[in-house]
N, CA, C and O atoms as a DFTB+ gen file, in Angstrom:
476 C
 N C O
     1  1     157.451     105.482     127.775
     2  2     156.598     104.824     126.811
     3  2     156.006     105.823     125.815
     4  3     155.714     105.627     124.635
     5  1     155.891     106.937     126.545
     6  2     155.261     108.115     125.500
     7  2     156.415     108.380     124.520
     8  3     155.786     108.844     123.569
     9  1     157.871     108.379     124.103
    10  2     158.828     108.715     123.732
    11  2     158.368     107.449     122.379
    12  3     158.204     107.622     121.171
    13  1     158.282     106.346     123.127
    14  2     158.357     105.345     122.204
    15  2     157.057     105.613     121.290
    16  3     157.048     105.363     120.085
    17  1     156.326     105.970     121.759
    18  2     154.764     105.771     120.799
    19  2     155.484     106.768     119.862
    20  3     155.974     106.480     118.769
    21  1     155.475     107.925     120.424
    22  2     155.985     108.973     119.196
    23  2     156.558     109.333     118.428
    24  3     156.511     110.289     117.653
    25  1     157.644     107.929     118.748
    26  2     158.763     107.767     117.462
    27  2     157.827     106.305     116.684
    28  3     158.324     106.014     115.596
    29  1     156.959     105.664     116.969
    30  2     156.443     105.175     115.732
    31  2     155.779     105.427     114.756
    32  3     154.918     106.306     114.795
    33  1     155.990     104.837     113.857
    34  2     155.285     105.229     112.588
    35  2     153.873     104.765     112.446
    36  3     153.811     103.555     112.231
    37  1     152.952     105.255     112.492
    38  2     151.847     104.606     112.560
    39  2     151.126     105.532     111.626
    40  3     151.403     106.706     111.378
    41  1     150.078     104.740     111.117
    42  2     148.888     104.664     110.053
    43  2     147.567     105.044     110.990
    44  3     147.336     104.743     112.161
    45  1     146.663     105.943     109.883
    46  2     145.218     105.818     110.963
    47  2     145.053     104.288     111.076
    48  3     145.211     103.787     112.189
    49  1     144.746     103.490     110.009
    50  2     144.125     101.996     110.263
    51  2     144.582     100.949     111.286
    52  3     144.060      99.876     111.587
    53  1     146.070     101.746     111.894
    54  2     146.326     101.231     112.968
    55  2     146.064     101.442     114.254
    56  3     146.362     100.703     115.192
    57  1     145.340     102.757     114.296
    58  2     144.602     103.457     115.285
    59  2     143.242     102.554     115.571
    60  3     142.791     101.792     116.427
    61  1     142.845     103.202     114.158
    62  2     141.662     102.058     113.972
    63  2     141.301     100.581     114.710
    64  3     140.290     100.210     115.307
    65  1     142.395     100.000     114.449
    66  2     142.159      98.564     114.984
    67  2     142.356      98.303     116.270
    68  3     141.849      97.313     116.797
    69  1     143.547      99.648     117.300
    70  2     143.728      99.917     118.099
    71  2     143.143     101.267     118.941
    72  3     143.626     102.198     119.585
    73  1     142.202     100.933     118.655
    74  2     141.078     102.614     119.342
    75  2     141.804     103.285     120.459
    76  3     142.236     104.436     120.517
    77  1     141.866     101.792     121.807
    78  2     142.391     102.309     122.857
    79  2     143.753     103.003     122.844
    80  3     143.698     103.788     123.791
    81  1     144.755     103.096     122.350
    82  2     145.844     103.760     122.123
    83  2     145.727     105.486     122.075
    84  3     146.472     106.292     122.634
    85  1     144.279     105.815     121.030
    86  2     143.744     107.325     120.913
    87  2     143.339     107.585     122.364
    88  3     143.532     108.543     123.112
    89  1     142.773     106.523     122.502
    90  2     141.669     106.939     124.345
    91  2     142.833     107.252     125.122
    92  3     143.070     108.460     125.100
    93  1     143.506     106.687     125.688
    94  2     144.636     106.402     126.672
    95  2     145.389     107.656     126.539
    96  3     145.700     108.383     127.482
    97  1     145.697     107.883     125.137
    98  2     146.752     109.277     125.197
    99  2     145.966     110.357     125.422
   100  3     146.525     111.159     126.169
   101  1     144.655     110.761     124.990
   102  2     143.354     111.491     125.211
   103  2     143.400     111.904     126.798
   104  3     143.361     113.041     127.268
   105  1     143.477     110.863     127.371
   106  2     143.142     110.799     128.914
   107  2     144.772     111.613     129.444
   108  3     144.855     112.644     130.112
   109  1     145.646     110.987     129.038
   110  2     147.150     111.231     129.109
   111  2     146.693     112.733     129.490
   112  3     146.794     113.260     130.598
   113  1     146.191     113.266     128.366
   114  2     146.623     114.829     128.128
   115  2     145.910     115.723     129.462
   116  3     145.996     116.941     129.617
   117  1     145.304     114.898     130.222
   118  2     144.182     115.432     131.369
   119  2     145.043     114.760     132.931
   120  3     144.705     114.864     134.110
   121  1     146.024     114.200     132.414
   122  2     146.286     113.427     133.739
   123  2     146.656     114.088     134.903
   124  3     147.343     115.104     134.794
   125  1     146.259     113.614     136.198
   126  2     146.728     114.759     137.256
   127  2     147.614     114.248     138.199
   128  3     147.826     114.867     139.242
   129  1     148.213     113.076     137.924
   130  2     149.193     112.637     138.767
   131  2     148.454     111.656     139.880
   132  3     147.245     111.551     139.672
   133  1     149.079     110.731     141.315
   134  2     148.448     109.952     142.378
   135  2     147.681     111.167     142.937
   136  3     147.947     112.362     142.809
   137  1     146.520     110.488     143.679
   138  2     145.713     111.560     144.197
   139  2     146.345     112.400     145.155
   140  3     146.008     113.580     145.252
   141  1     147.607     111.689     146.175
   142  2     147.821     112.148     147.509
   143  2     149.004     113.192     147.122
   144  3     149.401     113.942     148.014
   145  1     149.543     113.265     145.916
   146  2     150.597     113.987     145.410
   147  2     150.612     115.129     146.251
   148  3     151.596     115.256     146.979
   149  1     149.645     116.051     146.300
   150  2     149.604     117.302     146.766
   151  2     149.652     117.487     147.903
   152  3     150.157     118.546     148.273
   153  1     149.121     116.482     148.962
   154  2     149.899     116.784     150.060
   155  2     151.252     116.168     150.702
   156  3     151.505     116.124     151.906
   157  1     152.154     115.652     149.530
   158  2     153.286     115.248     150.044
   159  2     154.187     116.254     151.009
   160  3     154.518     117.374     150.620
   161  1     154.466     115.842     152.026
   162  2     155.283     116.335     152.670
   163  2     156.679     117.206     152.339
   164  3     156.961     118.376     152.599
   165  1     157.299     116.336     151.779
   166  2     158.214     116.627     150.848
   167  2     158.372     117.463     149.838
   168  3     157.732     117.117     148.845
   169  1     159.107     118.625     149.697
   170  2     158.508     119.548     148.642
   171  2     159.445     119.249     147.430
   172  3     158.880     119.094     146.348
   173  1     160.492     119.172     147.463
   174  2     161.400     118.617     145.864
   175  2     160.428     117.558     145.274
   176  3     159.964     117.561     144.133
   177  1     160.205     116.651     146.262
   178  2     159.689     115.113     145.533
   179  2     157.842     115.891     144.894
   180  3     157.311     115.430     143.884
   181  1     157.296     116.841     145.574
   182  2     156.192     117.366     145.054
   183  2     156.473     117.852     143.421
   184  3     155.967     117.438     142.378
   185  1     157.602     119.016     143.698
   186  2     157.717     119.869     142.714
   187  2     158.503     118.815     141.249
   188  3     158.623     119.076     140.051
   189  1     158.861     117.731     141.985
   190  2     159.360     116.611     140.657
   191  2     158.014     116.152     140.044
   192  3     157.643     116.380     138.893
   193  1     157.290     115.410     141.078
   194  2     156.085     114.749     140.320
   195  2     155.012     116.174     139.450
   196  3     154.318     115.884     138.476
   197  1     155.046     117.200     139.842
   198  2     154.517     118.389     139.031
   199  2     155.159     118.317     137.442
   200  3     154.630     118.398     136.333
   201  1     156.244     118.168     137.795
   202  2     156.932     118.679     136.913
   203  2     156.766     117.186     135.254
   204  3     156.606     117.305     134.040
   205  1     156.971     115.642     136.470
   206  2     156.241     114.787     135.751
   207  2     154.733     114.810     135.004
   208  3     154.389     114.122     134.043
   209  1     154.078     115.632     135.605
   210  2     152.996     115.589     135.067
   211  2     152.442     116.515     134.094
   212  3     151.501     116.424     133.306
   213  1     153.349     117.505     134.386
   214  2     153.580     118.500     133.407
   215  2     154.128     117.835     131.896
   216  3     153.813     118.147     130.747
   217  1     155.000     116.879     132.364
   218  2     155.868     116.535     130.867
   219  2     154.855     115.299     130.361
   220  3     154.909     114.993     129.170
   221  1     154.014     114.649     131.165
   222  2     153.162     113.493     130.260
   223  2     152.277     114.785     129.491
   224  3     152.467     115.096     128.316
   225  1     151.463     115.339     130.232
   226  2     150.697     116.168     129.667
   227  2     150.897     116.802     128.642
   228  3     149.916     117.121     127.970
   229  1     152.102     117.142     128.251
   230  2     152.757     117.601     127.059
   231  2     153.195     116.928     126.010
   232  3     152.734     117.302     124.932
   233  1     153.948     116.044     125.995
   234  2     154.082     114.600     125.197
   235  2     152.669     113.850     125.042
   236  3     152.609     113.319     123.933
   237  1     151.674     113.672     125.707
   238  2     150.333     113.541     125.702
   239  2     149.340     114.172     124.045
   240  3     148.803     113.746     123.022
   241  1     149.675     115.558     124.866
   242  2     149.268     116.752     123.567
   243  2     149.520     116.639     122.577
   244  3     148.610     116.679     121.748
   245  1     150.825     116.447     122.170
   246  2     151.681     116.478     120.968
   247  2     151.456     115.245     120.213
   248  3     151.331     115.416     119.000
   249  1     151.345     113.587     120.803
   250  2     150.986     112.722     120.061
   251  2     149.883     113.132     119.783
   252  3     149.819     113.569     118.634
   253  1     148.362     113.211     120.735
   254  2     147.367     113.434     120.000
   255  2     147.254     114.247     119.012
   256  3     146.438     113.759     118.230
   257  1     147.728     115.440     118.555
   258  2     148.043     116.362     117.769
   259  2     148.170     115.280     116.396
   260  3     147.618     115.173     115.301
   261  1     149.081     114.672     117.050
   262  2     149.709     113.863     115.551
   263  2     148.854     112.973     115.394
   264  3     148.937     112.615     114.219
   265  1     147.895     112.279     116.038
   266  2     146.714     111.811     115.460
   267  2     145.685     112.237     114.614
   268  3     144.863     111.697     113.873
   269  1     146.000     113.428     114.968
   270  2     144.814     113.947     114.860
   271  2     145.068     114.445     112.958
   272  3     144.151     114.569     112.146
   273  1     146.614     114.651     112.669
   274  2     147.080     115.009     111.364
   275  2     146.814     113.379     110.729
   276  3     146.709     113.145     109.525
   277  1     146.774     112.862     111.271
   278  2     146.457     111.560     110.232
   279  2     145.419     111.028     109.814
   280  3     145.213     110.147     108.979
   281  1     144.298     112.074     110.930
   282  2     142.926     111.729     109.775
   283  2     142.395     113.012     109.148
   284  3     141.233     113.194     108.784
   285  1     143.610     114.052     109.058
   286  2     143.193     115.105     107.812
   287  2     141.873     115.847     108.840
   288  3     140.961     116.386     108.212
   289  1     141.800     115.860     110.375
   290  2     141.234     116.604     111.162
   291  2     141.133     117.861     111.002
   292  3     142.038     118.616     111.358
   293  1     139.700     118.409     110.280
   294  2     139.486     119.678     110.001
   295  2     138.766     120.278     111.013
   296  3     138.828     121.497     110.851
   297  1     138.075     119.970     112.036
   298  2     137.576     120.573     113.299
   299  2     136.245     120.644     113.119
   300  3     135.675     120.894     114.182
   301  1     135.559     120.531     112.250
   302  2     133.555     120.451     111.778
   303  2     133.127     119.966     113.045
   304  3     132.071     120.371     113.529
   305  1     133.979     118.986     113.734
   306  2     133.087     118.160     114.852
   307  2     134.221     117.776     116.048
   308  3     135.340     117.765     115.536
   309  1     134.249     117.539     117.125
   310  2     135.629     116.857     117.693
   311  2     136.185     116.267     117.276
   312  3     135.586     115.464     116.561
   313  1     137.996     116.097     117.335
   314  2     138.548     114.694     117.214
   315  2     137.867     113.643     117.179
   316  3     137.336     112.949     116.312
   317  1     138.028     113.643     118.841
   318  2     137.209     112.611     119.429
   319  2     135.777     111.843     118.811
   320  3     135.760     110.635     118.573
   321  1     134.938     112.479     118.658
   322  2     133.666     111.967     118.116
   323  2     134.298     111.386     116.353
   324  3     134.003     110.326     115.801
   325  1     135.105     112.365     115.880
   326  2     134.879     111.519     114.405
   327  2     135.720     110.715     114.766
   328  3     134.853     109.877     115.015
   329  1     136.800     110.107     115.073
   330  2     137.295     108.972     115.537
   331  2     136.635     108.037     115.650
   332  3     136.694     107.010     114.973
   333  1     135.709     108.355     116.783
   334  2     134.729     107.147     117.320
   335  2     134.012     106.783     116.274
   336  3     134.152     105.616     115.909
   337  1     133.315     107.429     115.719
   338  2     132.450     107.424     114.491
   339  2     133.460     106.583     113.269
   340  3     132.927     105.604     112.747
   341  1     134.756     106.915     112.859
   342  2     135.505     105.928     112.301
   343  2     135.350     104.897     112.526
   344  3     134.811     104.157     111.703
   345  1     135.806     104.422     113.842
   346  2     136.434     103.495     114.566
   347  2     134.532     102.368     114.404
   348  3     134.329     101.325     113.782
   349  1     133.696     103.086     115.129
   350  2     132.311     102.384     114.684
   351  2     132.003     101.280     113.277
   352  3     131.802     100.123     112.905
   353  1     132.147     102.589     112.928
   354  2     132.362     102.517     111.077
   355  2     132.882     100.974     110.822
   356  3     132.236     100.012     110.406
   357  1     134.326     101.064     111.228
   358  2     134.865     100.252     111.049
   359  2     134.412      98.459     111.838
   360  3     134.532      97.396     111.228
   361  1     133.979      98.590     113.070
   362  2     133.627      97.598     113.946
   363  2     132.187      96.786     113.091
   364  3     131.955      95.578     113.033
   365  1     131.314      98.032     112.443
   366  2     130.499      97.655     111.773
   367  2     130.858      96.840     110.623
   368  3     130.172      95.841     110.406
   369  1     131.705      97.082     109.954
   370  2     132.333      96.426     108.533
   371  2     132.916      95.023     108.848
   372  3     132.718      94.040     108.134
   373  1     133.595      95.023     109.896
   374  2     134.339      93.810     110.014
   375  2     133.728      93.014     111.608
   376  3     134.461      92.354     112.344
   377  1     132.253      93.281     111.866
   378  2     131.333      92.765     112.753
   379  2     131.354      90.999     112.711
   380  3     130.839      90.574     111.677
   381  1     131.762      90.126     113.473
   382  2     131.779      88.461     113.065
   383  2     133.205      88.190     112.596
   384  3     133.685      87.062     112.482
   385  1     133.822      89.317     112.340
   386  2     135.736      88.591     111.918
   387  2     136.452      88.390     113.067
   388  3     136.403      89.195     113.997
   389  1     137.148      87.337     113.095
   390  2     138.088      86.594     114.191
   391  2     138.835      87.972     114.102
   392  3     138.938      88.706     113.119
   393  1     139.383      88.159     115.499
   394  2     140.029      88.851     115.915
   395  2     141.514      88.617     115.580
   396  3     142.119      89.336     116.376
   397  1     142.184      88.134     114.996
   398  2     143.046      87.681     114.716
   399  2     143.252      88.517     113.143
   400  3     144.093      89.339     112.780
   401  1     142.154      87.930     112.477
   402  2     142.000      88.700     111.110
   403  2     142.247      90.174     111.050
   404  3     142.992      91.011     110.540
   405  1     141.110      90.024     111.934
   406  2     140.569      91.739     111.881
   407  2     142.266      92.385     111.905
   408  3     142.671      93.049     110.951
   409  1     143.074      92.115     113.004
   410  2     144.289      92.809     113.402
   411  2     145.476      92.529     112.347
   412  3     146.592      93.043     112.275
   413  1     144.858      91.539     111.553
   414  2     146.463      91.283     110.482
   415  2     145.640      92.108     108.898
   416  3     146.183      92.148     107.794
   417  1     144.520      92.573     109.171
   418  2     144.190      92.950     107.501
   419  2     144.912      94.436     107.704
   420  3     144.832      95.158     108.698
   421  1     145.636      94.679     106.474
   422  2     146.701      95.418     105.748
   423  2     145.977      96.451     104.852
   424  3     146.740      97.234     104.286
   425  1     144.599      96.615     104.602
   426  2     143.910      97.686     103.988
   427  2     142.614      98.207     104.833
   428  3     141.830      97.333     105.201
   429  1     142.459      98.949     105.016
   430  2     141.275      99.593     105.719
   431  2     139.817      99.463     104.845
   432  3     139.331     100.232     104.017
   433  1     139.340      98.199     105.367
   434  2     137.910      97.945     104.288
   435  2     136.902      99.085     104.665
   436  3     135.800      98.872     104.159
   437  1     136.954     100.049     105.288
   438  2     135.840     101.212     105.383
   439  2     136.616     102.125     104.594
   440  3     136.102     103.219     104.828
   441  1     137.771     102.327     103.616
   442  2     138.418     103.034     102.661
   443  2     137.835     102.756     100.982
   444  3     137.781     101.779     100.235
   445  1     137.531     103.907     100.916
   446  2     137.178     103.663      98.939
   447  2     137.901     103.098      98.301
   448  3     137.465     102.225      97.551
   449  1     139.562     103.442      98.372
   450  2     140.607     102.764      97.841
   451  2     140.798     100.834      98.719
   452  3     140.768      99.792      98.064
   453  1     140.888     100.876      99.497
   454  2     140.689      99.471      99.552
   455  2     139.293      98.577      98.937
   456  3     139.374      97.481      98.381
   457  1     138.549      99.025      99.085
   458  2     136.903      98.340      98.415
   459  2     137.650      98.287      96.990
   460  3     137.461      97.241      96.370
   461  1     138.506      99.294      96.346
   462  2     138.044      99.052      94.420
   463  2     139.553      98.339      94.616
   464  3     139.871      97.878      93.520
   465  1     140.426      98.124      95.454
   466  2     141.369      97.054      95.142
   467  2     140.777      95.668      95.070
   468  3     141.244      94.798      94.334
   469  1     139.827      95.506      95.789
   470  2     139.249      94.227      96.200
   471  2     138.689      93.539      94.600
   472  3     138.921      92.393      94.216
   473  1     138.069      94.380      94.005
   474  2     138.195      94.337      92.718
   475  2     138.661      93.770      91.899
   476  3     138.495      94.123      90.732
């Protein structure tokens, strides 16, 4: 599934509308595998799931990375926090819109350039 996210093309405003997608891969990049992993008996089937967790963790990294190029992330503050702070931003603007809406609008109304299209 990580293969697939990373071959899509995605927009911040699709982040945006989809927060949890940033969270989830965020977490991705920390993941430590089932708890009991480590004492499996079995040492191939250990050194596989290592090796699994090694490769989410990495594919993990690399999407967030690429999130992180799509909101022009200069480092002043965490990812994370200006995201949220976006993502706020945004919940605030479109506070009372059917959910339905909210997920089919095609311009990011917390964008300067969408407000003077509206125009």
């Amino acid at each position: 599934a990580l293969e697939e996210l990373n071959e899509l093309s995605l927009a911040p405003f699709m982040l945006k509308k989809q927060p949890d997608i940033v969270s989830t891969v965020r977490r991705l990049r920390k993941y430590i595998g089932p708890h009991s992993f480590s004492s499996w008996k079995d040492n191939e089937e250990r050194k596989k799931m290592e090796r699994s967790i090694e490769t989410i963790q990495k594919k993990a990294d690399q999407i967030y990375n690429k999130f992180k190029s799509y909101f022009a992330f200069q480092g002043e503050k965490p990812f994370s926090q200006m995201f949220d702070e976006e993502v706020e931003e945004f919940r605030k603007v479109t506070q009372g819109m059917d959910e339905g809406k909210v997920l089919s609008m095609i311009r990011d109304p917390t964008c300067e350039s969408a407000m003077s299209d509206e125009d």
